[in-house]
BADONU-345418 format. One record per residue (C-alpha): residue in three letters; x, y, z. Coordinates in steps of 0.05 Angstrom, whole numbers, padded with zeros to 5 digits, always signed. Example, Ala and Ser with C-alpha at 12.3 -4.5 7.8 and 13.67 -1.06 7.14 Angstrom:
ALA+00246-00090+00156;SER+00273-00021+00143;
END
This chain:
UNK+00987-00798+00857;UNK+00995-00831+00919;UNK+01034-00766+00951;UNK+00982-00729+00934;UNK+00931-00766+00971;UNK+00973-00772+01029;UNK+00964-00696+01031;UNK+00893-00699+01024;UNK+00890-00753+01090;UNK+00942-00702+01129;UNK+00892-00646+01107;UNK+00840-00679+01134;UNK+00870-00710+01202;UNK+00884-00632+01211;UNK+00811-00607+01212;UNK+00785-00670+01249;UNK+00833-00663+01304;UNK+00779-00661+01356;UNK+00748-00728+01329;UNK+00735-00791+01378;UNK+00786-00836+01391;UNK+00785-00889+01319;UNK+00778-00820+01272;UNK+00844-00829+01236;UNK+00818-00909+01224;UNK+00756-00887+01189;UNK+00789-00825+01157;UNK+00836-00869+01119;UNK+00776-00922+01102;UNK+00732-00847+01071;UNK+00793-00831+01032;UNK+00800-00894+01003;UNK+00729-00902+00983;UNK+00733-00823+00957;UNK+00787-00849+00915;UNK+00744-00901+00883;UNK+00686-00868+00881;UNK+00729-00812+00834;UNK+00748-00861+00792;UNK+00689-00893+00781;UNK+00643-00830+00780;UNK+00635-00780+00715;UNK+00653-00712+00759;UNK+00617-00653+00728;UNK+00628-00576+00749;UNK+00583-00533+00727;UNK+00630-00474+00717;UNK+00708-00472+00713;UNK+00736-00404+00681;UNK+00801-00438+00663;UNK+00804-00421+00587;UNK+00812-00345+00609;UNK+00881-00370+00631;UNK+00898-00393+00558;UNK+00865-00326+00520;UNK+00898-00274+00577;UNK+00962-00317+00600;UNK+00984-00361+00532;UNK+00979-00421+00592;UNK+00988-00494+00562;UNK+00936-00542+00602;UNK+00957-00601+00574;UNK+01010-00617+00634;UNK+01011-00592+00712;UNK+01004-00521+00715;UNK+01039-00486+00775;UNK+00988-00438+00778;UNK+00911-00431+00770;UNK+00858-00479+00792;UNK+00850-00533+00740;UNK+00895-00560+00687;UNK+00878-00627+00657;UNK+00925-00670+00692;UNK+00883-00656+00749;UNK+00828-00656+00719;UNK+00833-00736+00708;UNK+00873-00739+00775;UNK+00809-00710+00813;UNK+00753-00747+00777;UNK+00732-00687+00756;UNK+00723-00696+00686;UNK+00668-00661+00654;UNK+00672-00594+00658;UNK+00639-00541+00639;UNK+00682-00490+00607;UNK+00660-00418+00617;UNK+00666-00371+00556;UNK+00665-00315+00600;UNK+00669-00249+00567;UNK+00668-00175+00617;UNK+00603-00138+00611;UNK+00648-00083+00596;UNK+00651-00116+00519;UNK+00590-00083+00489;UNK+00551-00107+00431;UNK+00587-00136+00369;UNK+00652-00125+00418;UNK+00620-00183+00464;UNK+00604-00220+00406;UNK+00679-00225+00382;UNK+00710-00231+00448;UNK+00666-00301+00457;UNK+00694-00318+00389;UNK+00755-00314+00408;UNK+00742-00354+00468;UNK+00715-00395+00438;UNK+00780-00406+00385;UNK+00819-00408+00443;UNK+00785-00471+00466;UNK+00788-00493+00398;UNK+00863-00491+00395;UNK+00852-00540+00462;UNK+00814-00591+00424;UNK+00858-00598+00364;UNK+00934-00593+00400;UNK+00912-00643+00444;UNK+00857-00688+00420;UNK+00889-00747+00468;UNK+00871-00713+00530;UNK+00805-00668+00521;UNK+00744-00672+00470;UNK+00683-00634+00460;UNK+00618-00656+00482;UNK+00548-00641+00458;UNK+00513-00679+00495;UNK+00507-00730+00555;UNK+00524-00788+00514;UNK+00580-00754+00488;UNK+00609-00737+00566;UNK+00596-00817+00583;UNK+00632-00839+00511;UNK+00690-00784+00520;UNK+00707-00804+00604;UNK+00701-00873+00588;UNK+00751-00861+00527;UNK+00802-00838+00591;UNK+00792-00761+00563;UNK+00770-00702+00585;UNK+00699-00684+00564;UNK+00695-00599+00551;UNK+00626-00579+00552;UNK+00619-00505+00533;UNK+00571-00444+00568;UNK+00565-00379+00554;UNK+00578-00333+00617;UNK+00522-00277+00609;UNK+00471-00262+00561;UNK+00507-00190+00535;UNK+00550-00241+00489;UNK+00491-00244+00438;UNK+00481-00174+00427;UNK+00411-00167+00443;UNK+00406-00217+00381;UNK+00383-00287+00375;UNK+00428-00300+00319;UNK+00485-00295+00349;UNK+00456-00345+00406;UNK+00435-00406+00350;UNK+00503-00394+00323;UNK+00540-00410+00382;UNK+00493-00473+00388;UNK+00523-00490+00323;UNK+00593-00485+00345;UNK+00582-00526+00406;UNK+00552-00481+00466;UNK+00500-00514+00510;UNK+00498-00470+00570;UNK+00483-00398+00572;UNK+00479-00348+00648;UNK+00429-00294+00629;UNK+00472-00242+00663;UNK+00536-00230+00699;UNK+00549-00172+00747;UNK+00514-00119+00702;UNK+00438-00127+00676;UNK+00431-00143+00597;UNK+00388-00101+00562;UNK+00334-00158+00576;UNK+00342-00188+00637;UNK+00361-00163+00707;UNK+00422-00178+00748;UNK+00428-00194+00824;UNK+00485-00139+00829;UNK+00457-00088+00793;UNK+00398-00042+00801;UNK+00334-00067+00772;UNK+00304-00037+00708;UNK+00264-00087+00667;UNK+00225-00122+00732;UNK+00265-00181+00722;UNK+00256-00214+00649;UNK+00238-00163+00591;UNK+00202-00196+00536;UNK+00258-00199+00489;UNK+00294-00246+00550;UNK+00236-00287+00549;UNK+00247-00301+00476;UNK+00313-00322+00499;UNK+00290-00375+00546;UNK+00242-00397+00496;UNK+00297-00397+00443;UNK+00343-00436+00490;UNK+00291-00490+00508;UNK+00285-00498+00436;UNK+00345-00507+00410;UNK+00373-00551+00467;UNK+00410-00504+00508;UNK+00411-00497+00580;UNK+00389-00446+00619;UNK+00432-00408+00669;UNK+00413-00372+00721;UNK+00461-00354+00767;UNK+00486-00280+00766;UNK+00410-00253+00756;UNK+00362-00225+00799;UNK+00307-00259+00841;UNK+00253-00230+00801;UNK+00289-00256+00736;UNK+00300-00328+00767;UNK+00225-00324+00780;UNK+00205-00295+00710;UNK+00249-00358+00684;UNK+00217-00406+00711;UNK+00152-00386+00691;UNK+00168-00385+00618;UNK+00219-00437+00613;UNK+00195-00510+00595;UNK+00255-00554+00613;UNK+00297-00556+00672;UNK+00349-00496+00691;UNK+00412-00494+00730;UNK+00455-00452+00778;UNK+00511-00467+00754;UNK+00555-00437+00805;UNK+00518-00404+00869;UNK+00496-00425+00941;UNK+00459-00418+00999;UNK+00435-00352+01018;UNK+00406-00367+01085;UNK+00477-00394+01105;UNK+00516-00339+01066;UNK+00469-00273+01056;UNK+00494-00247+00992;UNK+00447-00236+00921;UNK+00485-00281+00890;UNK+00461-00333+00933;UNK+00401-00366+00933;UNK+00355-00368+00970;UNK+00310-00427+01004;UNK+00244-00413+00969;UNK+00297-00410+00905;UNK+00326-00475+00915;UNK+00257-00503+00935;UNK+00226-00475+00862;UNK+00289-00491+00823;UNK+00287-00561+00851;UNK+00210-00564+00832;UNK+00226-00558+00757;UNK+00275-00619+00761;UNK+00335-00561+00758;UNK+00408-00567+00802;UNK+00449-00513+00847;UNK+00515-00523+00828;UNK+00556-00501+00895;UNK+00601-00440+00886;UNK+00675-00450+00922;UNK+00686-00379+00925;UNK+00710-00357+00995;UNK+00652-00299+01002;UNK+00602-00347+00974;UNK+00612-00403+01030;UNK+00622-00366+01090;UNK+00602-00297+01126;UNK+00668-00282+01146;UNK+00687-00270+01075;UNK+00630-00231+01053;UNK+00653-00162+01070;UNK+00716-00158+01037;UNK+00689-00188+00977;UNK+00634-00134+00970;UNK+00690-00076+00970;UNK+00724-00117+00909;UNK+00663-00129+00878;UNK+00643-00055+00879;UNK+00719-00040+00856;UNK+00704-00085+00804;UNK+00637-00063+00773;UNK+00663+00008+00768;UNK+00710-00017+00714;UNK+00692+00015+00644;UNK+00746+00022+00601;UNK+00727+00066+00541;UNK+00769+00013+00496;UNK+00748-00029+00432;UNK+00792-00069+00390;UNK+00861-00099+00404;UNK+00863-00044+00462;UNK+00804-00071+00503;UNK+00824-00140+00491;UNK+00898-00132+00520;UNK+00862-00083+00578;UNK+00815-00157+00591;UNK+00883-00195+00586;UNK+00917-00155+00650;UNK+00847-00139+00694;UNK+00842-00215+00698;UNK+00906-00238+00710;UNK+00918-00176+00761;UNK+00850-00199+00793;UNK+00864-00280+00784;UNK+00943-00295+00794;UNK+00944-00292+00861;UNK+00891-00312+00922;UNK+00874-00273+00973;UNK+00867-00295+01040;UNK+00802-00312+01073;UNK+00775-00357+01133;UNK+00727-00406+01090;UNK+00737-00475+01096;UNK+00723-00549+01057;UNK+00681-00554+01114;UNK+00638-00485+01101;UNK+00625-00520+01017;UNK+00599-00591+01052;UNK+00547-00558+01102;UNK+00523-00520+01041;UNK+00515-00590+01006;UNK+00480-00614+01065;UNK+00432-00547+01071;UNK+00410-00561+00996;UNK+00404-00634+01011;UNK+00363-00625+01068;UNK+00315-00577+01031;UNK+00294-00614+00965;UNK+00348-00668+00975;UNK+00406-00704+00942;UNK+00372-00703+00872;UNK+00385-00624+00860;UNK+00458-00606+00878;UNK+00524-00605+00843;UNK+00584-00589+00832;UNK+00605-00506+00811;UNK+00664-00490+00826;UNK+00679-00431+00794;UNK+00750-00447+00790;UNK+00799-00396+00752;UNK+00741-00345+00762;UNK+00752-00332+00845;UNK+00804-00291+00874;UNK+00791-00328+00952;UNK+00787-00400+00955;UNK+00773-00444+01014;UNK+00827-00481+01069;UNK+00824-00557+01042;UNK+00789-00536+00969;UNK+00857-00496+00945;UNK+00852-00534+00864;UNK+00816-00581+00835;UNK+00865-00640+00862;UNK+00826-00633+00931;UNK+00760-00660+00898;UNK+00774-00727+00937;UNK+00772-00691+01006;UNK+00700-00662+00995;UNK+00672-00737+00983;UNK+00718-00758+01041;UNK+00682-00712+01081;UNK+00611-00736+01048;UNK+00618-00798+01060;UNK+00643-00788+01142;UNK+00574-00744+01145;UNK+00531-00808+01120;UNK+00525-00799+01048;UNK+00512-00859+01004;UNK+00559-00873+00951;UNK+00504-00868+00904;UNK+00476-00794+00929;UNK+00550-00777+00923;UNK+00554-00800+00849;UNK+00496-00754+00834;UNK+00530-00689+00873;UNK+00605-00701+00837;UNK+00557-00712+00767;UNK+00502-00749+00757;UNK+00449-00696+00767;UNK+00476-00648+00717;UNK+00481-00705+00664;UNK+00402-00712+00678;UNK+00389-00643+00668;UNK+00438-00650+00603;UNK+00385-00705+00580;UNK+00328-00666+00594;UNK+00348-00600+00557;UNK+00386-00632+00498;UNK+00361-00700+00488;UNK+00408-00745+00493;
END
């Protein structure tokens, strides 16, 4: 533990090498409150992919991983203890296909629970995440990553309420048959009226509403039907990083409005310009994918596209620095009250210099903190606000 801090206060010295004279002083005095603050705080992300790394790669996340984003020894190391883990399933799983392959996610997390019920335990709801953190264990809340894993079917959707799921994302980079994605060409106008029945279904039933991934005519068509709060779980600022993924500031002002949280995505293309180029030719690579597979075939085809796209990072220019200023653009918009934590760890191929894991948690707040943040704004960021919204949609 304490090696690994003194890499965090070397990584830091690094990119403040052109601070005043009494820098270092300070620096050391931010880390050590960053420390506390982690240990005192519930840390929630919005959106981790890591279970795709025990479906695809057989991983065991019960001890340090060498590779991937998250494990759960760093998970407790970082504070970060309340995730949200992302049944993700490609939109190239159609129909009853989708609906099997977030089973077997959804198993796969199962297998989690049980093998290791010392270190990691479902939650249901906000009380749950405070009981299971303050028990010294990981707290696993599940989403759903895009609507297409309910097969046009609210069945489907109450079941996976039953078996735990309080998050859905309405789309991923493909529009559902009901609802519109920001990376795909429009054809319902944003929310059809079967996705509205969705929303309504979801405020129902007590889970949370997603809407990162869709389109800005969906995100408006949302909030105009839905009667509790919604989240981005993992997007950010598109007048610092112009891609539709982003959001933008009349988003943020209208998400914020409805009591909802930006949860701020740490993918490289996401944070800063620089990246955004190179990340549009592997996005387009990637949407073209449509492997005319079902069964056992399909799911082994899944298995290699993401480890082949996840294994290993590319290189990029973002920065820890480039994730705090869009922290501080939210803030300064609607303030401290509607931003979080969404990493999208285990789901980016680029990360940022300083924000390589999970473990580097402590080196955001660090920077926090040096920028004026109280520790009680920065409680909300790591958590707090997302346990609100957990409140507000589940009830409890």
């Amino acid at each position: 533990m304490r090696n690994m801090f003194t890499i965090f206060t070397a990584l830091m010295l690094i990119s403040l090498t052109a601070a005043p004279h009494g820098a270092p002083a300070r620096l050391t005095q931010d880390m050590a409150r960053a420390r506390r603050i982690h240990a005192e705080a519930i840390g929630v992300d919005s959106h981790i992919d890591t279970i795709q790394r025990v479906l695809n790669g057989g991983e065991d996340l019960s001890t340090r991983t060498s590779g991937g984003h998250v494990d759960l020894t760093r998970l407790r190391e970082s504070g970060m203890r309340a995730p949200f883990f992302a049944l993700y399933v490609p939109t190239y799983f159609k129909g009853s296909e989708a609906v099997r392959r977030t089973l077997q996610l959804r198993d796969a997390m199962q297998r989690l629970l049980d093998t290791h019920p010392d270190q990691i335990e479902l939650a249901l709801t906000a009380a749950d995440v405070e009981r299971i953190v303050k028990a010294g264990r990981i707290s696993a809340v599940l989403t759903i990553e895009s609507g297409h894993a309910i097969a046009d079917d609210l069945a489907p959707l109450r079941m996976f309420h039953r078996l735990g799921v309080r998050s859905m994302t309405l789309t991923h980079f493909r529009n559902t048959n009901w609802a519109d994605s920001s990376t795909d060409t429009p054809q319902h106008n944003g929310l059809s009226e079967f996705g509205r029945e969705v929303v309504r279904e979801m405020n129902r039933i007590g889970m949370i509403v997603d809407i990162s991934h869709v389109s800005d005519k969906t995100f408006y068509d949302t909030l105009a039907v839905t009667t509790k709060p919604v989240i981005a779980s993992h997007s950010s600022c598109r007048a610092l990083v112009d891609v539709p993924r982003n959001m933008t500031d009349d988003m943020i002002r209208a998400l914020a409005k409805q009591g909802g949280v930006i949860g701020i995505n740490f993918g490289a293309s996401f944070l800063s310009q620089k990246d955004v180029e190179a990340s549009r030719r592997g996005f387009a690579a990637r949407a073209a994918v449509e492997p005319n597979l079902t069964g056992k075939a399909l799911d082994e085809f899944a298995a290699k596209d993401y480890l082949d796209t996840y294994s290993v990072m590319k290189p990029n220019r973002a920065t820890i620095e480039d994730a705090v200023a869009h922290i501080d653009h939210v803030v300064n918009l609607v303030g401290a009250d509607h931003v979080g934590i969404g990493s999208d760890w285990d789901g980016i191929s680029a990360v940022p210099a300083g924000l390589e894991d999970v473990s580097k948690m402590p080196a955001l707040t660090a920077l926090l903190l040096q920028r004026g943040y109280s520790e009680r704004d920065v409680k909300k960021i790591l958590g707090g606000n997302f346990l609100r919204v957990m409140r507000q949609v589940i009830g409890r």
